[in-house]
TIROFI-288762 format. One record per atom (N, C-alpha, C): residue in three letters; x, y, z. Coordinates in steps of 0.1 Angstrom, whole numbers, plus 2048, in hexadecimal, padded with zeros to 3 digits. Layout:
BEGIN
AlaXYZ/...
//
This chain:
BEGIN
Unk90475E66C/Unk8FA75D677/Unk8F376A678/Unk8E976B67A/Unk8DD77367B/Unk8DE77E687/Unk8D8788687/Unk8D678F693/Unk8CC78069F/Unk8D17876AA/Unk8CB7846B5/Unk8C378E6BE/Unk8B87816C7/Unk8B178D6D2/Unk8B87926DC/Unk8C678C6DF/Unk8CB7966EA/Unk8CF7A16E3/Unk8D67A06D6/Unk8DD7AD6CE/Unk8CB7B36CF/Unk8C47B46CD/Unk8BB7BB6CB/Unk8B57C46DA/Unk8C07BF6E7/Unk8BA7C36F2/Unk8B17BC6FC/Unk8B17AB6F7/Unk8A87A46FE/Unk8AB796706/Unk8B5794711/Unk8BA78A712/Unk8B277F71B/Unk8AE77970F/Unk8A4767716/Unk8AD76871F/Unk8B8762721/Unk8C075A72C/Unk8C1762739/Unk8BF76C738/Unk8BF771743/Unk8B177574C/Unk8A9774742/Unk898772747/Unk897768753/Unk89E75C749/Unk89D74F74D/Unk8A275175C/Unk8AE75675D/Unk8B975476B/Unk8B0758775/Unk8A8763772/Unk89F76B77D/Unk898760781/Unk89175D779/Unk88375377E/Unk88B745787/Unk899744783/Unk89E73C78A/Unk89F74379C/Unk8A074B79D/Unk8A77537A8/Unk89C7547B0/Unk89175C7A6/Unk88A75F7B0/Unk87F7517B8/Unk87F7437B2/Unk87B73B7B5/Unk8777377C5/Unk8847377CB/Unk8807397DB/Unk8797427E1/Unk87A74D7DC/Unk86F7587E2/Unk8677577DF/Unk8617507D7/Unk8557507D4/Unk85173E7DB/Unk8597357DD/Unk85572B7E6/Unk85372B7F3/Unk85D7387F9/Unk85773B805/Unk84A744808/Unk841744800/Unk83874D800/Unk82B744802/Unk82F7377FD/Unk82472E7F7/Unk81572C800/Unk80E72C800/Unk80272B807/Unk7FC719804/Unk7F8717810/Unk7EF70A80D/Unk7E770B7FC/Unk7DD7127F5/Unk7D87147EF/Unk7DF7167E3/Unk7EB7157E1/Unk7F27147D4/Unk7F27077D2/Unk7F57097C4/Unk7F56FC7B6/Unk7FD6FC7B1/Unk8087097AF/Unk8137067A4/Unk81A70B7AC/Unk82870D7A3/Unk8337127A6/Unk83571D79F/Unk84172A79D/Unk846732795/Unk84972A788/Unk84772D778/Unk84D729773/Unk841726768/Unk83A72276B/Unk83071E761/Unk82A72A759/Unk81E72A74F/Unk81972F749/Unk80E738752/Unk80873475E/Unk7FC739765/Unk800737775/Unk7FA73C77F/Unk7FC73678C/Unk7F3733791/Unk7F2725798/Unk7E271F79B/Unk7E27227A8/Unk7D27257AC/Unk7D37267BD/Unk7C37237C1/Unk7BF71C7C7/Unk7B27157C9/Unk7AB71F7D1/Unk7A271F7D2/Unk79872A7DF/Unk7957227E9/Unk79B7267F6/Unk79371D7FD/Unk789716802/Unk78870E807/Unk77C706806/Unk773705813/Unk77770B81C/Unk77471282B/Unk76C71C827/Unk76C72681F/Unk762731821/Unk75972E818/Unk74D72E821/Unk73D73481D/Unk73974080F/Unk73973A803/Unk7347467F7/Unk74574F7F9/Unk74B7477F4/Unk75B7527F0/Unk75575B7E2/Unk75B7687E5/Unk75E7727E2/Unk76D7747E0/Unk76E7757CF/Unk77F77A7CE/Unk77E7857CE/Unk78B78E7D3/Unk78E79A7D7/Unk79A79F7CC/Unk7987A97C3/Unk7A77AD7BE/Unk7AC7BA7BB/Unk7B57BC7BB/Unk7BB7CB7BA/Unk7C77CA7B3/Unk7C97D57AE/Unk7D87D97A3/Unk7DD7E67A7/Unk7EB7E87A7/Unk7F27F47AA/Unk8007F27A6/Unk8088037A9/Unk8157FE7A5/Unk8198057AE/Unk8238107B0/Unk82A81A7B7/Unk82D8247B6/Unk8298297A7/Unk82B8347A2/Unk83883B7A2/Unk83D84A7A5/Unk84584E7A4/Unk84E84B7AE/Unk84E8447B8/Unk85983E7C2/Unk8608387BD/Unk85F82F7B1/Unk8698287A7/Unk8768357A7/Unk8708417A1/Unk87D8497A0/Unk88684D7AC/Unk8818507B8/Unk8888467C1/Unk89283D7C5/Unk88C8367C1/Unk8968297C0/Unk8A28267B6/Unk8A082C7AB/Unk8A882D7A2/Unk8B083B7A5/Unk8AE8477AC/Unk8B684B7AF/Unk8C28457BB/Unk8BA8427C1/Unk8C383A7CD/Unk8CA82D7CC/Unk8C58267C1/Unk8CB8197BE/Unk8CA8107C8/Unk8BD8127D2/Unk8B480B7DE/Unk8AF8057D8/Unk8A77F27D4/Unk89E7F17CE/Unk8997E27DA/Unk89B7E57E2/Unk89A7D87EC/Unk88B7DA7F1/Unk8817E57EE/Unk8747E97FA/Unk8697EC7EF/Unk8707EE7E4/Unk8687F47D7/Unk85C7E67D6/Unk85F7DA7D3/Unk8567D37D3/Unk84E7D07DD/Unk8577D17EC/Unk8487D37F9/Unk8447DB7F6/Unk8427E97EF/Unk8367F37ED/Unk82E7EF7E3/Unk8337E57DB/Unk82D7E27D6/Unk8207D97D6/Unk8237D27E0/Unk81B7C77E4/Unk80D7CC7EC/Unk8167D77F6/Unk80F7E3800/Unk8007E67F5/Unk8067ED7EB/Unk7FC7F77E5/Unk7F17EC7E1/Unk7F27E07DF/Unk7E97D87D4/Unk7E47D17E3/Unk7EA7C87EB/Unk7E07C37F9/Unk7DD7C8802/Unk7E17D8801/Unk7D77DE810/Unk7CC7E1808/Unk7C97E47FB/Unk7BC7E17F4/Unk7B27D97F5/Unk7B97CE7F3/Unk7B17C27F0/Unk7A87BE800/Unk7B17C680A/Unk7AF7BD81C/Unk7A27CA81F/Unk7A37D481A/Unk7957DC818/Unk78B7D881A/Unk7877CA815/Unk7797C4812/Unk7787BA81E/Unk7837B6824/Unk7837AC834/Unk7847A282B/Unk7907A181E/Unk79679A816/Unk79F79381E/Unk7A578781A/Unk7AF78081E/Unk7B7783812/Unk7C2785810/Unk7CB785806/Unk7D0773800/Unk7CE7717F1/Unk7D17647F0/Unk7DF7647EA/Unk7E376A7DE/Unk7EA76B7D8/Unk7ED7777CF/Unk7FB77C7CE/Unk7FE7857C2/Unk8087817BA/Unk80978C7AF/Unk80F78C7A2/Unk81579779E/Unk81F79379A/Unk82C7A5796/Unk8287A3788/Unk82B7B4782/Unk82F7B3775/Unk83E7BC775/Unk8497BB773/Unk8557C576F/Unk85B7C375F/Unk85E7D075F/Unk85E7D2754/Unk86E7DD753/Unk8757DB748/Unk87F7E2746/Unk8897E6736/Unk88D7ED735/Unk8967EE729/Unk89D7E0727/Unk8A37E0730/Unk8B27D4730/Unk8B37CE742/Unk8B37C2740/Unk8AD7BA74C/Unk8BE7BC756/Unk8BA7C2762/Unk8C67C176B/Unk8C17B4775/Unk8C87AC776/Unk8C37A1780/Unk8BC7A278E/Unk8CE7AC793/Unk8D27AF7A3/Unk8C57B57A7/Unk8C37C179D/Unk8B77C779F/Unk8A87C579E/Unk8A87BB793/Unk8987B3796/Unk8987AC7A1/Unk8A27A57A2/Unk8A179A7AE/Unk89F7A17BB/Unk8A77AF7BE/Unk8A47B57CB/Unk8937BA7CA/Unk8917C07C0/Unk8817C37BC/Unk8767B67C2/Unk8797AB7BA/Unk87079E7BD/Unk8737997C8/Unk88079A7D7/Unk87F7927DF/Unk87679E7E6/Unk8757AF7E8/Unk86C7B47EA/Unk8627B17F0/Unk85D7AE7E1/Unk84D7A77DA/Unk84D79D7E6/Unk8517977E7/Unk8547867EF/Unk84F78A7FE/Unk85A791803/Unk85A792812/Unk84979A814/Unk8457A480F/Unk8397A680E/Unk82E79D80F/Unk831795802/Unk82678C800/Unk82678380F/Unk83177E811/Unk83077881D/Unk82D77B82D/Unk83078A82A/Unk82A79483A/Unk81C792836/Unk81979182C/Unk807795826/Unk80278482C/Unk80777D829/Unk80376C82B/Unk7FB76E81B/Unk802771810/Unk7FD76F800/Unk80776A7FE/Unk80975F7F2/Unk80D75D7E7/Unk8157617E0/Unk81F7607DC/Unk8247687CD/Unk82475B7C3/Unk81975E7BB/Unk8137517B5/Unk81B7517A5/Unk8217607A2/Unk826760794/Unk82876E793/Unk82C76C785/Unk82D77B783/Unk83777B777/Unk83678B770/Unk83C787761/Unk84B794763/Unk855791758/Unk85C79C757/Unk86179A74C/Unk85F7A674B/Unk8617AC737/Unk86F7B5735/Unk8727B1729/Unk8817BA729/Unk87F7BF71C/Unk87C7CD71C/Unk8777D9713/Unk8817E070B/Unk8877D9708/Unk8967E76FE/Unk88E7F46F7/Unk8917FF6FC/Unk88A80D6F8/Unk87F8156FE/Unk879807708/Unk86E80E713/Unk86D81771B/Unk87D813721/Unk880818731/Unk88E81D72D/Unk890828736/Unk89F831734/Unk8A882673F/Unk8B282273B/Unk8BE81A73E/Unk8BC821755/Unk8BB814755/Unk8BE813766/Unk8AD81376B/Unk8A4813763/Unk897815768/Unk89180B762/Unk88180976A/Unk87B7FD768/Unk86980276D/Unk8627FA76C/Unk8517FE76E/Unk8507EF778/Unk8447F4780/Unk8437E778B/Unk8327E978D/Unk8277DD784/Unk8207E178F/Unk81B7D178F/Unk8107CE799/Unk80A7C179F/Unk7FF7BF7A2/Unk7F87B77A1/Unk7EA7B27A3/Unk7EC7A87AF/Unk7DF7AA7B7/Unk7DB7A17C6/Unk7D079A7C4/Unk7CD78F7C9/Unk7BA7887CB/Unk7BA7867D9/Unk7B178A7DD/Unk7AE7837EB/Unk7A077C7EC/Unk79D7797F6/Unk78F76D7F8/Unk785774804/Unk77A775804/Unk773775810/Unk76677080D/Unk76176C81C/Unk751766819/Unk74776D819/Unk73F76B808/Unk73577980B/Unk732781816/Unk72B777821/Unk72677C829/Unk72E784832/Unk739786834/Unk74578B83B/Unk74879B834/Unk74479D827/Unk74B7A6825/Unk74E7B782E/Unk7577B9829/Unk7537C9831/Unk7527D2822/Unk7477DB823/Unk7477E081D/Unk73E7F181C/Unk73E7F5826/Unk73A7FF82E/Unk72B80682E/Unk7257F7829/Unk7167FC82B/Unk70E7FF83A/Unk7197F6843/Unk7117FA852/Unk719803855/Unk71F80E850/Unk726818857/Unk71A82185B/Unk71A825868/Unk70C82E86D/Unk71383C878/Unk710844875/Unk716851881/Unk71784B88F/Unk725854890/Unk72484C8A0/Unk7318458A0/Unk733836897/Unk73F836896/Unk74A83888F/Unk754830899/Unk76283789D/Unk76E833893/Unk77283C890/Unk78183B884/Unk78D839889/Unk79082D886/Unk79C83088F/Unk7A982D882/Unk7B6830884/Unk7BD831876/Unk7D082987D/Unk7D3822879/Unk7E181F879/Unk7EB82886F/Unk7F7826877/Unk802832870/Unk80382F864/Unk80883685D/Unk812832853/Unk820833858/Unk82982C84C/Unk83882E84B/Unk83F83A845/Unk834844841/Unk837851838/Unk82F85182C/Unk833854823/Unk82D856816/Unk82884B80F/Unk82E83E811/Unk82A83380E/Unk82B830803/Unk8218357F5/Unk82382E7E5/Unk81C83B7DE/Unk81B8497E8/Unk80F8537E2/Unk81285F7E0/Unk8138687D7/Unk81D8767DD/Unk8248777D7/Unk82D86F7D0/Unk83A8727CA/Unk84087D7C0/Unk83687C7B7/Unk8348897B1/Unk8388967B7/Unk82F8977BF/Unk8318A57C7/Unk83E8A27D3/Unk83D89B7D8/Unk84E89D7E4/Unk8568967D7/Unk8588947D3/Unk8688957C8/Unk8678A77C8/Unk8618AB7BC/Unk85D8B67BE/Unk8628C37C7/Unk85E8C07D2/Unk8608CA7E0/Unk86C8C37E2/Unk8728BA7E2/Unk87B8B47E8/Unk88B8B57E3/Unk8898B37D1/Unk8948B57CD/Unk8948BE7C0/Unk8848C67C2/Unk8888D67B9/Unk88B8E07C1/Unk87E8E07CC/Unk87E8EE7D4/Unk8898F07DF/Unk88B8DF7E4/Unk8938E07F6/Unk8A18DE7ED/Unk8A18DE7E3/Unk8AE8D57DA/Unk8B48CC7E4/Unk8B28C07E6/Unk8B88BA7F0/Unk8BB8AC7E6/Unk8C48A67EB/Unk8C78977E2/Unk8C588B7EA/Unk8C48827E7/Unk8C08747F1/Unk8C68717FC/Unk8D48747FC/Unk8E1871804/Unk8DE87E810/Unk8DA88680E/Unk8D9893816/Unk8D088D827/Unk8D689182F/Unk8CC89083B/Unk8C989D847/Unk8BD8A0842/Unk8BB8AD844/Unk8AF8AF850/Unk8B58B685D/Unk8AE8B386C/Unk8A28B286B/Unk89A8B7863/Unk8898B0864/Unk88A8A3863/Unk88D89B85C/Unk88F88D85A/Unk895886868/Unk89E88C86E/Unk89E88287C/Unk8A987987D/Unk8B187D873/Unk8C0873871/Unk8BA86C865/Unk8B286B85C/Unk8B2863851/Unk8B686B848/Unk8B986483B/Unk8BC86982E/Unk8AF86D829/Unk8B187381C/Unk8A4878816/Unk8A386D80C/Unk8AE86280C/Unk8A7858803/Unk89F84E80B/Unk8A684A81A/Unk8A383D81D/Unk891849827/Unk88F851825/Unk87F859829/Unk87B854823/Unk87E85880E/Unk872859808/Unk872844803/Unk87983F807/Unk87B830805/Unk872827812/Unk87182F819/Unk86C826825/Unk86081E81E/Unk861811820/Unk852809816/Unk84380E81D/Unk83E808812/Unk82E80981D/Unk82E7FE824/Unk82580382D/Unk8227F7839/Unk8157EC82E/Unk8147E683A/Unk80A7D8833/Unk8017D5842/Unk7F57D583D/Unk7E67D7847/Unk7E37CB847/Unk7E57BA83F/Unk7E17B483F/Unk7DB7AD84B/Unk7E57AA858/Unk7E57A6860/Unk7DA7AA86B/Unk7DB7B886D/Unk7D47C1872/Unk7C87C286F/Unk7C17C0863/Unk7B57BE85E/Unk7B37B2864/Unk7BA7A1862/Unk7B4799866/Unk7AE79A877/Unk7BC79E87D/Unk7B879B88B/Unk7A97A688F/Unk7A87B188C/Unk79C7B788B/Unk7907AF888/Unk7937A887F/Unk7877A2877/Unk784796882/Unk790790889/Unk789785891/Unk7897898A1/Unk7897958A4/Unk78779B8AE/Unk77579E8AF/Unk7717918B9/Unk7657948BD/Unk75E79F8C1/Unk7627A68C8/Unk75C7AE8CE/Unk75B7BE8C3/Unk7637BF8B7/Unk7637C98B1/Unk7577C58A2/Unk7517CF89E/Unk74A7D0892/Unk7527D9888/Unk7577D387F/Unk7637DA875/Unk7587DD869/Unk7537ED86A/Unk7487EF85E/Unk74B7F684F/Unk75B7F9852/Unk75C7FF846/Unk76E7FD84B/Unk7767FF83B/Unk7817FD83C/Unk78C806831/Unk79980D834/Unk79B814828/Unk7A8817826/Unk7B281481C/Unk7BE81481C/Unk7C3826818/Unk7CA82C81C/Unk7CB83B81B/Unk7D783980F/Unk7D083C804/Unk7DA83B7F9/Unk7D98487F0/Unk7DD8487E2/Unk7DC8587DE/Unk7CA8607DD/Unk7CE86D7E3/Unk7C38737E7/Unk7C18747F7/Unk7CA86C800/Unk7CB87080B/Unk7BF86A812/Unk7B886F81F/Unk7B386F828/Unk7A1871823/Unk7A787D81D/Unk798884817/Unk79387E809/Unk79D8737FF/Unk79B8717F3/Unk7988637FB/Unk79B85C803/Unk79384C802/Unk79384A80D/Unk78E85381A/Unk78484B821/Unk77384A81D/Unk771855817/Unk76485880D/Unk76084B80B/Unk76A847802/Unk76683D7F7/Unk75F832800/Unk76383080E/Unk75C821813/Unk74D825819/Unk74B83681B/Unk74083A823/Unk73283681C/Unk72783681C/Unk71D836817/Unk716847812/Unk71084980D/Unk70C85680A/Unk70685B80F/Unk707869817/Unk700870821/Unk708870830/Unk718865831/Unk72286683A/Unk73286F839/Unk733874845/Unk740877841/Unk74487484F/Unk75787984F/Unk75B87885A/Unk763884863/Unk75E88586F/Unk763892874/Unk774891880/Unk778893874/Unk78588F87E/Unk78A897888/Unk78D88D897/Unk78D89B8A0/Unk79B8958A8/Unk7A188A8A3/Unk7AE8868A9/Unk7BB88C8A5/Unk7C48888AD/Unk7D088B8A7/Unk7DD8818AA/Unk7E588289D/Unk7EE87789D/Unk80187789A/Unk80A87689A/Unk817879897/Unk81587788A/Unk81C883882/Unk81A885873/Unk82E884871/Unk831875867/Unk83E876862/Unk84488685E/Unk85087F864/Unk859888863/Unk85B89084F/Unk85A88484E/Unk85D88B83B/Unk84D88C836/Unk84388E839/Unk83789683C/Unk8368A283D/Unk83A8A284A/Unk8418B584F/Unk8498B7845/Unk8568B5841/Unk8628B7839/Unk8588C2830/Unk8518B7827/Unk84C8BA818/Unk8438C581A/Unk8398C7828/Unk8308D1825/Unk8388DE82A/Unk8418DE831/Unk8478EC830/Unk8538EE829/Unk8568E5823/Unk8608E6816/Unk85D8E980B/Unk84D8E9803/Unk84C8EE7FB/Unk8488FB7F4/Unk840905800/Unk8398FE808/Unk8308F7801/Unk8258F0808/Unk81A8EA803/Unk80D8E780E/Unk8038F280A/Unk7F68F5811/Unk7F38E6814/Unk7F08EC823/Unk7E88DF82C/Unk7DE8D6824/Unk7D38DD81A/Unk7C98DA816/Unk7D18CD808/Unk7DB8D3804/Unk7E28CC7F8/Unk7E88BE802/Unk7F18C180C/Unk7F48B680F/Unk7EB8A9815/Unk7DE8AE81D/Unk7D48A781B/Unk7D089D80F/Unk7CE8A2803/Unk7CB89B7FC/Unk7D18947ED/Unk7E18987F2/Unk7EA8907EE/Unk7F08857F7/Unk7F4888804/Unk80087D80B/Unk7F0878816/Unk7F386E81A/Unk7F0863825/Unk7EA86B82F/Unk7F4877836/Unk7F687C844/Unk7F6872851/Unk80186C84A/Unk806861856/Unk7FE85585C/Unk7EF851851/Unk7E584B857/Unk7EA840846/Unk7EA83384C/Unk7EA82C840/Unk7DD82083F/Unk7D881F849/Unk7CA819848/Unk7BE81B852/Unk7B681C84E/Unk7AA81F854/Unk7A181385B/Unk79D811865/Unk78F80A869/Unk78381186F/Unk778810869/Unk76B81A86B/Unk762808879/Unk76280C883/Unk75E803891/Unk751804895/Unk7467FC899/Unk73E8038A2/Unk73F8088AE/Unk73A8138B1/Unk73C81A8BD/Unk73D8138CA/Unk7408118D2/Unk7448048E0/Unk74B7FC8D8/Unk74F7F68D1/Unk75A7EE8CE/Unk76A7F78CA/Unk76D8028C7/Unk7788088CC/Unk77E8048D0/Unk77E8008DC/Unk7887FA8E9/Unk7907EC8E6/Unk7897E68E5/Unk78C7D78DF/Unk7937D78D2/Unk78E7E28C6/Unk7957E28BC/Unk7A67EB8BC/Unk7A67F58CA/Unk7B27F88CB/Unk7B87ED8D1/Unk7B77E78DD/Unk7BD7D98E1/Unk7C07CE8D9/Unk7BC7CA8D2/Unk7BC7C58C4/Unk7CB7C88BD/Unk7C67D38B8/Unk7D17DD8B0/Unk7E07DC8B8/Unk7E07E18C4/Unk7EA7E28CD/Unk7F17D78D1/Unk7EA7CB8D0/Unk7EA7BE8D3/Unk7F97B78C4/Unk7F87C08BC/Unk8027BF8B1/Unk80B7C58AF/Unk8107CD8BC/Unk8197D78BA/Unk8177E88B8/Unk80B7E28B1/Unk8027F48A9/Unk8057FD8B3/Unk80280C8AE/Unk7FE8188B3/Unk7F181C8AE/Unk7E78198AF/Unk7DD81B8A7/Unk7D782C8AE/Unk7D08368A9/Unk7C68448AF/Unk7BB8438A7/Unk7B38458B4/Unk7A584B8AF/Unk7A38578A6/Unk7A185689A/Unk7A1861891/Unk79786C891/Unk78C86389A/Unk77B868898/Unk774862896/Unk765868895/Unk75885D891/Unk754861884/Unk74885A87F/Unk74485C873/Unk73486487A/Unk73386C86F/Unk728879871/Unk72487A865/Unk71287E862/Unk70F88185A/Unk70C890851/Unk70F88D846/Unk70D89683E/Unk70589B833/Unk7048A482F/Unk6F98A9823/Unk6FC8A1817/Unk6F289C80F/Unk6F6890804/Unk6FA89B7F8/Unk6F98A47FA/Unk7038AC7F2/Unk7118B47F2/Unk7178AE7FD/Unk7268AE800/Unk72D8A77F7/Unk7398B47F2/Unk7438AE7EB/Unk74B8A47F1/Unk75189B7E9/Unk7588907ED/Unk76488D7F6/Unk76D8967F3/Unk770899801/Unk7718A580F/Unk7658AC807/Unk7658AF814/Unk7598AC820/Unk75889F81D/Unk750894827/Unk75C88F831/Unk76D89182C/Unk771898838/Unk7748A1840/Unk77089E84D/Unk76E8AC855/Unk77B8AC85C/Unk7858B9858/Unk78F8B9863/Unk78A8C4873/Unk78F8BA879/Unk7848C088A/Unk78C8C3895/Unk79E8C3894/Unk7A78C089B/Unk7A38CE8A4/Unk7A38C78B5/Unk7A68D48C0/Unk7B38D98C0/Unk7BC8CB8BF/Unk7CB8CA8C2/Unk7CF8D18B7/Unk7DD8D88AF/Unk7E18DB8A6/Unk7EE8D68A7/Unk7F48CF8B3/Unk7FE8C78B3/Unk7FE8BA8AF/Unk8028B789E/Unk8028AB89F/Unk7F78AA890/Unk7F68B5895/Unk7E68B4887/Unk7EA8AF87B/Unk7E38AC871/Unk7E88A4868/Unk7E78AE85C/
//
């Protein structure tokens, strides 16, 4: 008898068992607009037939160094909600509806327990999102990946009706920024707080150290990203607000992509202030690491943006609050010289220094 693909590192049968497993999670996810099930070759999903000139929406991401993370801690239950986080608060940018997503994981040697905690993840996400988990592939790589580790990343589509889009061409000075928390670091940074965290502070995951607040330094830097989907919609059918510009605070911070939704010759002069996570603080006086650097690596505790017209504020905080939110006015949008670098079209304008970001 011949060599085989498991002697070679590759066990079909156990591929198989996953897609068995993860079957329900992915049927609880199902949206009217699906066609298939897990299991086939493609996943079908119709556009609906309610909106006026649809517009597909799509985005790709993965999580980058938070994986190491999780493999230090042998946590892998949130790793795929950040995953879902990074690819559909993208996609809801545009005043997208989220229709459906798609995993790819990948690994040396396929651990079940562990994909399956990864993919129900994926699941619970997709289902806070109101998307799909329409498919998705998983590869078992002998010599890729160092034993106990794995790669995660995912594609999203969402739908909107041309005419609906947001896309920040009516952004005009005047208005108002207003920003939702984040849960900490989210999917961005990792690089640098591993880094500060377990070169310079030497601390280990299990450690709980009084800036943190009673948490560990694993279950900080594990907290998932949050998910905006919801929050975007109810904005979007909130009469009384004009949603002109929209922006998920991912790597680059505050100053690397709120830019990106402004028009040219806008910036924004930030003059609010907000509670900045606890492992935020940790990392910038732990490593240390200049105000200016943590700007435009971490979040600063803001994980999505909405740019409002001026008089609708009110209704869009009510709105917001109406879901539980803590939403702050971050500031307005102000114009600037069309030869301003890119970020520094943001303006930090804080009176308060408590709290500052």
């Amino acid at each position: 008898m011949g060599i085989t693909y498991r002697e070679a590192g590759v066990d079909i049968d156990a591929g198989d068992e996953l897609v068995e497993r993860i079957k329900p999670f992915a049927k609880a996810t199902r949206i009217k607009e699906v066609l298939s099930d897990v299991g086939g070759f493609a996943g079908l999903c119709r556009v609906p037939g309610d909106i006026d000139e649809p517009v597909l929406v799509s985005g790709t991401d993965g999580v980058g160094t938070k994986l190491k993370v999780a493999f230090l801690t042998g946590n892998h239950a949130t790793i795929g909600f950040d995953l879902v986080g990074m690819c559909v608060n993208d996609v809801i940018t545009c005043g997208a509806r989220p229709l459906f997503f798609l995993d790819y994981f990948a690994s040396g040697k396929l651990d079940l327990a562990v994909a399956e905690a990864v993919i129900k993840g994926i699941a619970l996400a997709c289902k806070e999102s109101g998307c799909a988990l329409l498919g998705g592939e998983t590869a078992e790589l002998p010599g890729m990946y160092a034993d106990g580790e794995y790669d995660l990343a995912g594609f999203s589509v969402g739908v909107v009706a041309r005419s609906k889009l947001v896309d920040g061409t009516k952004v005009e000075p005047g208005d108002v920024v207003l920003g939702l928390p984040s849960s900490g670091l989210h999917s961005n940074g990792y690089s640098l707080a591993r880094k500060v965290i377990f070169e310079a502070m030497k601390l280990t995951p299990s450690d709980t150290p009084e800036a943190l607040e009673g948490k560990t330094v694993g279950e900080a830097l594990l907290a998932p990203t949050r998910l905006y989907s919801r929050h975007v919609q109810a904005m979007l059918a909130e009469g009384g607000v004009d949603v002109r510009a929209m922006s998920h605070i991912t790597g680059g911070g505050i100053p690397g992509n709120l830019p990106r939704v402004l028009p040219e010759g806008f910036g924004v002069s930030i003059t609010g202030t907000w509670p900045i996570p606890a492992i935020l603080r940790m990392i910038e006086a732990g490593g240390p690491v200049a105000k200016s650097e943590m700007h435009r690596t971490f979040n600063g505790g803001i994980g999505f943006v909405f740019i409002v017209k001026r008089g609708g504020e009110d209704a869009a905080l009510v709105a917001l609050r109406a879901l539980g939110e803590s939403p702050v006015v971050m500031g307005e949008v102000v114009t600037v010289p069309a030869d301003t670098e890119f970020e520094a079209r943001v303006q930090w304008n804080q009176k308060d220094a408590e709290g500052r970001p």
